[in-house]
N, C-alpha and C positions, 0 to 999 in steps of 0.2 A: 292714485295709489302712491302718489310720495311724501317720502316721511318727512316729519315735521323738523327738522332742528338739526343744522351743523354745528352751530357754536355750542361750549360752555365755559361758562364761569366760573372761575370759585369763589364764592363769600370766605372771609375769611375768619368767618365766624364771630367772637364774641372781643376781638382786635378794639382796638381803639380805632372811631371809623377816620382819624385822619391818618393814621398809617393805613387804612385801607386804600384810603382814593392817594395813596407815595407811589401804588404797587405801577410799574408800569405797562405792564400789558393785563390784562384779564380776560380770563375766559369764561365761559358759560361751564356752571357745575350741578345744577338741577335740573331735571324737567325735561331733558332731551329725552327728542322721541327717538333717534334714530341719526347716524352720522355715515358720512360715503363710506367709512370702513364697517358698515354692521352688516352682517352677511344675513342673509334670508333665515327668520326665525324658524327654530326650529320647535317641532310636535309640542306642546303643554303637556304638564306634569300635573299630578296629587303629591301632595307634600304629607310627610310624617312626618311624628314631632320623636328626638329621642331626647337628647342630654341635655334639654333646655331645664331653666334654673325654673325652682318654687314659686308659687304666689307666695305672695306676704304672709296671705292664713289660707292656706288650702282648702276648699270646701269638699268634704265627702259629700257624693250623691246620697241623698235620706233615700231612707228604705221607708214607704205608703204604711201607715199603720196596717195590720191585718183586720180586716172588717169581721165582726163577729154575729154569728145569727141570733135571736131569739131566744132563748130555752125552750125545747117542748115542752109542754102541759102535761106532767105524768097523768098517766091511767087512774092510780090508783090513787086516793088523798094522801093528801100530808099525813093528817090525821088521825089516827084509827077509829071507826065507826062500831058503833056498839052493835053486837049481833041481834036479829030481831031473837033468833033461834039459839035459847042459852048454850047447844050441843055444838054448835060451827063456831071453829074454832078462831081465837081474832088475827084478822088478818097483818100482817106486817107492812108497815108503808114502805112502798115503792124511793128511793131516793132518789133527789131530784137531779135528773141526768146532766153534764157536761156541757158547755154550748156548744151548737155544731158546728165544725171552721167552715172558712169560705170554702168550697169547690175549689180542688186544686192544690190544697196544704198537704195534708196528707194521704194525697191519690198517689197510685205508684206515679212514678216519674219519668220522662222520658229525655233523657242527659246525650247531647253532640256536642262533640270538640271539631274543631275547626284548624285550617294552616293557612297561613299568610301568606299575601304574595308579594314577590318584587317589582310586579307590573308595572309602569307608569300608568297612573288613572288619572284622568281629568276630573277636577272637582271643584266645589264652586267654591269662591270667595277667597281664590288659595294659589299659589304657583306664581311660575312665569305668567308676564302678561304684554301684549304686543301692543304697541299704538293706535290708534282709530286713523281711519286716510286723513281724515279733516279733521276741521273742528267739530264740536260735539251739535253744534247748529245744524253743520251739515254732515251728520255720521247716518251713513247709508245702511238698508237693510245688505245690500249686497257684502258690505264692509263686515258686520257683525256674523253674518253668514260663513264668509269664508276665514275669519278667526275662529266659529266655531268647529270647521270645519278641520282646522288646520292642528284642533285638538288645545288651544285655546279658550280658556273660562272667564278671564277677566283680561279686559282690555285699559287703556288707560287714554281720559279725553279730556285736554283743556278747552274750554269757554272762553276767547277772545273779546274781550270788550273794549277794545281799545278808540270802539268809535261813539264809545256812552260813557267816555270822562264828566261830558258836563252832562248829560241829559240822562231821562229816563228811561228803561229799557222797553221797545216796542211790543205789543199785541203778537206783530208779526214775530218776533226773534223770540218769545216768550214759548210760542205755539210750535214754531220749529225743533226747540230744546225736547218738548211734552213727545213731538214725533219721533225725538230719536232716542230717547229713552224706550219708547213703544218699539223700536229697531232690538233694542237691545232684549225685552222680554221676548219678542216672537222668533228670536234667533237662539233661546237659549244663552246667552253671556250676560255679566254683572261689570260694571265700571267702574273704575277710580278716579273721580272728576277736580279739575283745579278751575278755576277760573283768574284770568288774568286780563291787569289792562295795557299789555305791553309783549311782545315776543322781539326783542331784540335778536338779528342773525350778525351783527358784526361788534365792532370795538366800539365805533362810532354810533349804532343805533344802540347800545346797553349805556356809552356814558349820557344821552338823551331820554333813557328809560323816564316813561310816567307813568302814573298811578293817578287815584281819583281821590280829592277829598274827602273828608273822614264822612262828613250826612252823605253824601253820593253815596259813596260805598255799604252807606247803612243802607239807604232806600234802595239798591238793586238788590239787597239779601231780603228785602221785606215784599221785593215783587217778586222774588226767587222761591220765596216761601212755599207758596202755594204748590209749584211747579214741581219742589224736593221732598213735600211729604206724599202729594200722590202717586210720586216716583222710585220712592225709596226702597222697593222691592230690587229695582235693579242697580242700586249703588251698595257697591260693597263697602268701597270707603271713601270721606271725601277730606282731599288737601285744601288746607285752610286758602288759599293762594290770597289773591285780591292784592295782597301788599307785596308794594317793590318792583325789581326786574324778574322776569318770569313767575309773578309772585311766591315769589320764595323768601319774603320777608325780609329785606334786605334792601338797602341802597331807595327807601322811597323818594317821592319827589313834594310828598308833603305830610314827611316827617309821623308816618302812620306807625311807626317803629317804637313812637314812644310809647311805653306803658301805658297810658291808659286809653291809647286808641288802640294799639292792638288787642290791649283785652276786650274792649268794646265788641271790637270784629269781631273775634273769638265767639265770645257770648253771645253775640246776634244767630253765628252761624249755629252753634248748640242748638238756640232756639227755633232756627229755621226747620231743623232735620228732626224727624222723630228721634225721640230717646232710645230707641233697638239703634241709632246708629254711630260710629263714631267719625271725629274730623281727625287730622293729623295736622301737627307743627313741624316746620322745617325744622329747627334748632332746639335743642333739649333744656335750654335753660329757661325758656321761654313756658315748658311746661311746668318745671321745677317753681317757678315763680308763681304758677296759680295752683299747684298741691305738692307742696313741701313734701307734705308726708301721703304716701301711697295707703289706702285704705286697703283692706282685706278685701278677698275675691266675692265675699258675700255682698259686700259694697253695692260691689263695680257692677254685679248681677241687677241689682237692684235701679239700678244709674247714674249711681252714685262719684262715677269717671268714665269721661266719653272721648278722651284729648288721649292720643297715641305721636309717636314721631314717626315722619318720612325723612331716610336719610338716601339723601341727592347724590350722596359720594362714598357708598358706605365701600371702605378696605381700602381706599384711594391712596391714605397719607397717614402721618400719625395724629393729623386732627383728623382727619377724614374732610380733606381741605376747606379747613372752619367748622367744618362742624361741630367740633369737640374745641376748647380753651387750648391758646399754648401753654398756659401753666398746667405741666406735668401735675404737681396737686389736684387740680379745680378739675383739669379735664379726668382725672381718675373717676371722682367724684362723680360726675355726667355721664361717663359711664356704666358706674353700676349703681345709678339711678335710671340709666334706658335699661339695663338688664334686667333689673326687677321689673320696670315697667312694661316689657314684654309680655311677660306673664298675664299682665291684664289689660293692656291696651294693643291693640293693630299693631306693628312695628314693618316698614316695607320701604319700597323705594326703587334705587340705582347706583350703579354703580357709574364713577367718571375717568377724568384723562389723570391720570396721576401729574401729567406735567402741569395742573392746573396751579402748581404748589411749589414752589420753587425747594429743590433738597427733597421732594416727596420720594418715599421709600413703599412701595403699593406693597397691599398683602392680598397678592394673587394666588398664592399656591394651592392644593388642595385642603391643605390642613389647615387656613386659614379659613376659608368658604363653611370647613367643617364644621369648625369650632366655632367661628362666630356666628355664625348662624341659629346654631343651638342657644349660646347664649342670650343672643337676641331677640331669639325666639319668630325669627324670618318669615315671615307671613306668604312678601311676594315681592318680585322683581323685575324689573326691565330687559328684558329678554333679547332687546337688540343694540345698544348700549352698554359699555363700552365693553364692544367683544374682545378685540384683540390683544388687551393686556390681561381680562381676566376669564370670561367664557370659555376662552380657546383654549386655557391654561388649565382649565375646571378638565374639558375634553382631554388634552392630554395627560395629563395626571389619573384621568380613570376614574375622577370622581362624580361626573358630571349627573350620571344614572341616580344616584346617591341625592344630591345636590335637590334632584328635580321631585325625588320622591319623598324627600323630607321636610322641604317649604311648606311651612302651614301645618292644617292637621295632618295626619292618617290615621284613621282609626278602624281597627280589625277585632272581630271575633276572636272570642278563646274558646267560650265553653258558652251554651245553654241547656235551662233546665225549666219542665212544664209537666202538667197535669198529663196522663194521659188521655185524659175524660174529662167533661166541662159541662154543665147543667147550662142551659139558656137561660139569661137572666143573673146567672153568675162572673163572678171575678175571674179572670184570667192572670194567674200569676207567674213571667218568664223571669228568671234570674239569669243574665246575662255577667258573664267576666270576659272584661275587652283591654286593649290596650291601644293608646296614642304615640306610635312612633315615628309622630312628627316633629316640629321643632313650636308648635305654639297650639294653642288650641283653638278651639269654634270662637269666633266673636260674637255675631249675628245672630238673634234668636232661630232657635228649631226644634222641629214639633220630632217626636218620637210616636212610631205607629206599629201597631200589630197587624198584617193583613193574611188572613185567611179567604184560603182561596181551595173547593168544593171539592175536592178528587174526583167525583162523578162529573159535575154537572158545568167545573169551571168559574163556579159564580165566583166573586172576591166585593168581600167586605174589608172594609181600612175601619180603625176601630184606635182612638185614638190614645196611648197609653200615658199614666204618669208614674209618678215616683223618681223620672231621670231626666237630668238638662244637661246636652251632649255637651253645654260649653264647659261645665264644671271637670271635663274627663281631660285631664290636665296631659300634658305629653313625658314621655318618662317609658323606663323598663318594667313596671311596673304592670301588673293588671291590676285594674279596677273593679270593681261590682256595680251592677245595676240591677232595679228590680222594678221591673214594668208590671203595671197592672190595668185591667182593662175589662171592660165590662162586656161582657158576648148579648148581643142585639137577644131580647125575646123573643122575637119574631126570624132569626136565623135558622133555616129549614136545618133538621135534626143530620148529621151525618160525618163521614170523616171529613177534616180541613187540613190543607199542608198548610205550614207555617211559615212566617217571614218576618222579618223586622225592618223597617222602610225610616228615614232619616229627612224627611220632606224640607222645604222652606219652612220659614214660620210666619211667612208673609200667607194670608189667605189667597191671595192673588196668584201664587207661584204655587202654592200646596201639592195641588192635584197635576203638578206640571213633572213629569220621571227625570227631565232634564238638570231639575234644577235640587233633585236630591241625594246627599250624598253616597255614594260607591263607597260602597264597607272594601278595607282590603284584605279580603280572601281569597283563595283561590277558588276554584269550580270544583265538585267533586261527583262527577255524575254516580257511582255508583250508590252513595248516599242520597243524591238530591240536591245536595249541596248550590246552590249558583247564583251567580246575580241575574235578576231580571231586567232587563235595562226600561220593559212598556212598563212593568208597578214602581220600579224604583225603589225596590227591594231585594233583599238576600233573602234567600229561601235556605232555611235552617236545615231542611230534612229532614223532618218530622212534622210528626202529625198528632193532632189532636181529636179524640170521637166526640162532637157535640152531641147532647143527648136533650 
């Protein structure tokens, strides 16, 4: 159970690297898990999103077109038919009636509004996140366990390879990884994986840092392959690492830094990971150089940008030591290019030692946590790292509650509205108005489901809706609209249903899992019905629908 990392460093970002290697002390400034001053982390949060900035083009959730039935066949012809009997009189044709809507359009309606809460909820893909005991080779079920326990969702684990510089990566160490990914699904938690071929703990082991030649490092992401797409249900994000000291892209030892080896890497590791998922770059300019220009949110849906930044030192300095240029121009610039890039890629990390920076000025206060975070759209953070200049400062300030429930999404009910009656075999139409008062929104594909569940008999059918993709429900004061629509089983024994709206994985693997789906934040409201079910992994709306 001990944490990973005393030292840190700071790159000094986009520096000329021979003023870099003038500086003469350096510390470690990414990737620490944990230092003799981080005090026992404390409970995981669910993050809401509020005053984070636009995507580039906003996508509105489409509303399903309305399906239309058939025209009945009037009774009576079009026609008019000649009397046989000149006395009866002719008759008038019937006009050809209306189509009939789906089931559900214009049935009375059955409309709940909803109140938010301020709870801290654990939710996936989101928050604070604590270190793994080990390495990710050796990450224990016990380990996963008691982070989830601890009300921790996402943990964070480097891949040591520092003894496959020259060779290739063993059967055995390939099969250990597969097992602790399997750690991670059966505990409920998701991970944020780096792999490196170096962990420096002093002055002396970082200016000896090595890394692996450029085909090494391709052929262990080509045996990794395999390992990261049947796993990818439990990686929430992964850090590009491999290059440098603590792979953090920085100071290699054979010169992996240059353009077009680290694009190489890049690319390979894209291609390693399914397209639902994204990698992160230490350095922002590194991404700026492979998409200039940010595509629209319809894009990025589509997979069209899968590259987000992890910032190692984020509030540390006025580079965020190196992170950001010391030209006050350029580094503006890099700035609100991560800001926007918030909005559509991952944005997460840690916070470091402000001394790592000589003249460093840290923006610890509350209002600075506040503010950039929204900006940035803060996904998730290092929770034991570095406390003492800005955690503790988060606590005393009053902001901390704040801080934990706005990392990442949250997303809460406002209002729904539904058929009061539903024909089997029919469309299920719920128009939901919700709001993200987090600070970024969903990354990770997820399925939206409607579960009815029996009033008499208890049975619960999951029935699974479209028309709405939670990632598009951007974070803002705003409410959004959604319009789910879903088809009721024929075979659905006739009767009343309470109703529920359930946010699953979109991985099939995790789907049916309640752990791994998100907690709407609402509060409970027994005299309505109102509550989260923690076994469906849904909110139960409080109403009811009479299937007929």
């Amino acid at each position: 159970m001990q944490k990973q990392r005393l030292l840190r460093r700071p790159f000094m970002g986009m520096r000329p690297i021979a003023a870099m290697f003038s500086l003469a002390v350096l510390t470690a400034c990414g990737g620490g898990s944990g230092s003799s001053e981080a005090s026992p982390p404390p409970v995981a949060t669910t993050p809401p999103p509020t005053g984070a900035s636009s995507p580039t083009t906003p996508t509105t959730p489409t509303t399903p077109e309305t399906p239309t039935t058939t025209p009945t066949t009037p009774t009576t012809p079009t026609t008019p038919t000649t009397p046989q009997n000149p006395e009866t009189p002719t008759t008038t044709p019937t006009p050809t009636p209306a189509p009939v809507p789906p089931s559900g359009t214009d049935e009375p309606q059955t409309v709940a509004t909803f109140t938010a809460t301020d709870v801290e909820l654990p939710n996936p893909e989101r928050g604070f996140y604590r270190w793994t005991w080990a390495n990710l080779d050796t990450f224990t079920r016990a380990d996963a366990d008691d982070a989830y326990k601890a009300g921790y969702r996402l943990l964070f684990s480097k891949l040591d390879l520092s003894a496959y510089r020259g060779s290739d990566l063993t059967p055995t160490l390939l099969a250990q990884v597969e097992t602790a990914f399997g750690h991670a699904r059966a505990a409920g938690v998701k991970l944020v994986i780096r792999v490196v071929y170096n962990y420096p703990e002093s002055e002396v082991d970082y200016q000896n840092a090595k890394d692996a030649p450029l085909s090494r490092v391709l052929a262990h992401i080509t045996q990794f392959k395999p390992v990261l797409q049947r796993n990818a249900d439990v990686i929430a994000f992964m850090q590009a690492g491999f290059i440098g000291a603590w792979g953090e892209w920085h100071t290699s030892s054979n010169n992996l830094t240059a353009t077009a080896s680290r694009n190489q890497i890049r690319d390979a590791l894209l291609a390693a990971l399914p397209t639902s998922r994204f990698i992160q770059l230490r350095y922002p300019p590194y991404v700026m150089d492979g998409t200039p220009t940010l595509p629209a949110l319809s894009a990025v849906l589509a997979g069209g940008l899968r590259v987000g930044v992890h910032n190692d030192c984020f509030l540390a300095s006025k580079t965020d030591v190196g992170t950001y240029d010391d030209n006050t121009t350029t580094a503006t610039k890099q700035r609100d290019y991560v800001d926007r890039l918030g909005d559509l890629a991952p944005f997460g990390g840690e916070t470091c030692n402000p001394a790592d920076e000589a003249g460093a000025v840290p923006r610890s206060q509350c209002a600075d946590i506040l503010a950039e975070g929204a900006r940035y759209n803060l996904t998730y953070l290092n929770d034991e790292y570095y406390r003492t200049a800005f955690h503790d400062k988060w606590v005393q300030g009053g902001c901390m509650a704040e801080v934990r429930r706005k990392m990442g999404y949250r997303l809460a009910l406002v209002k729904a509205s539904h058929a009061t009656s539903i024909a089997r075999g029919q469309a299920l139409t719920v128009r939901l108005d919700l709001r993200n008062d987090g600070w970024a929104r969903v990354f990770n594909p997820r399925g939206v489901q409607l579960v009815l569940k029996n009033a008499t008999t208890g049975e619960v059918r999951r029935i699974a809706a479209s028309g709405a993709d939670p990632r598009t429900w951007l974070p803002g004061s705003t409410d959004q609209a959604a319009t789910l629509t879903a088809s009721v089983p024929s075979d659905l024994p006739i009767g009343q249903y309470q109703v529920s709206v359930a946010l699953p994985d979109g991985e099939a693997s995790l789907a049916g899992d309640a752990r791994f789906s998100v907690r709407w934040a609402n509060a409970d409201n027994a005299a309505s019905g109102q509550r989260w079910d923690a076994t469906l992994g849904a909110f139960s709306l409080g109403t009811v629908v009479d299937v007929k």
